[in-house]
C-alpha positions in Angstrom: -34.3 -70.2 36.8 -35.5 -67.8 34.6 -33.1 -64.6 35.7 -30.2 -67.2 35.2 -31.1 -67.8 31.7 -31.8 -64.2 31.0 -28.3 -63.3 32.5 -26.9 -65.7 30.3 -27.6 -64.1 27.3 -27.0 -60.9 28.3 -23.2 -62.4 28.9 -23.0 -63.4 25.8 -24.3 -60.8 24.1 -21.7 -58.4 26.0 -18.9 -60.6 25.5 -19.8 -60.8 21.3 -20.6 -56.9 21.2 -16.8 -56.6 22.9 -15.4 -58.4 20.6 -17.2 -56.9 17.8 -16.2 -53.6 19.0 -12.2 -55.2 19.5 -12.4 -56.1 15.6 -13.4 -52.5 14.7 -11.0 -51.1 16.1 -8.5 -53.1 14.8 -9.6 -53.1 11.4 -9.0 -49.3 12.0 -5.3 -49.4 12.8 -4.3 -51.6 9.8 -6.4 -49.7 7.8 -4.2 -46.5 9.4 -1.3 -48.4 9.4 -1.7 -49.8 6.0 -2.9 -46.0 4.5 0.6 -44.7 6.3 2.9 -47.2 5.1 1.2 -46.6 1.1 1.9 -42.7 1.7 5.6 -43.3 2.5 6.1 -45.8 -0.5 4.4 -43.4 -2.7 6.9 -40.3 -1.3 9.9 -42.5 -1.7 9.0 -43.9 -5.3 8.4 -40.3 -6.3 11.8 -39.1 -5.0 13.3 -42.1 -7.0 11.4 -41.3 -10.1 12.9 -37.5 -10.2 16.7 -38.5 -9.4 16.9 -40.1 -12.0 17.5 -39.3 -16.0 13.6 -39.3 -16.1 10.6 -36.7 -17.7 7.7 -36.2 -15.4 4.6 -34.2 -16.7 2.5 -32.5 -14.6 -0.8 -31.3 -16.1 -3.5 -30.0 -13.7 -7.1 -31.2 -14.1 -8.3 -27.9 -14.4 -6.1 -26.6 -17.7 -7.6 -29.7 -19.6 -11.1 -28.8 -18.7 -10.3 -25.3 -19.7 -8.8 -26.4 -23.3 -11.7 -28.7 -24.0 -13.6 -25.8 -23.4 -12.2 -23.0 -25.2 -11.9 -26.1 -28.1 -15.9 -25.9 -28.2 -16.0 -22.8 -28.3 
């Protein structure tokens, strides 16, 4: 009686760990799938955004910090 119990639980626990595990991995692909489909919007919005009669300033991270710090100088 006892082994039947015993092997019950272990069932159950393998079937939960599965579908824990089943979960992960899906909350990986959308995750990939969602990260992917932002990457191509953000290509294609950038193409539109320079096609047109438009102004885009680019100004590195590293020039500012060096002009704040010739500023204190």
């Amino acid at each position: 009686m006892r082994q039947n119990r015993a092997s019950k639980f272990n069932r159950n626990m393998m079937v939960g760990m599965m579908f824990m595990g089943i979960v992960v991995i899906g909350c990986v692909f959308f995750f990939l799938y969602w990260a992917g489909n932002a990457q191509t919007d953000k290509q294609e919005q950038e193409q539109r955004q320079t096609t047109g009669d438009s102004l885009v300033i680019e100004v590195e991270d590293s020039s500012l910090v060096n002009i704040i710090n010739g500023a204190e100088e």
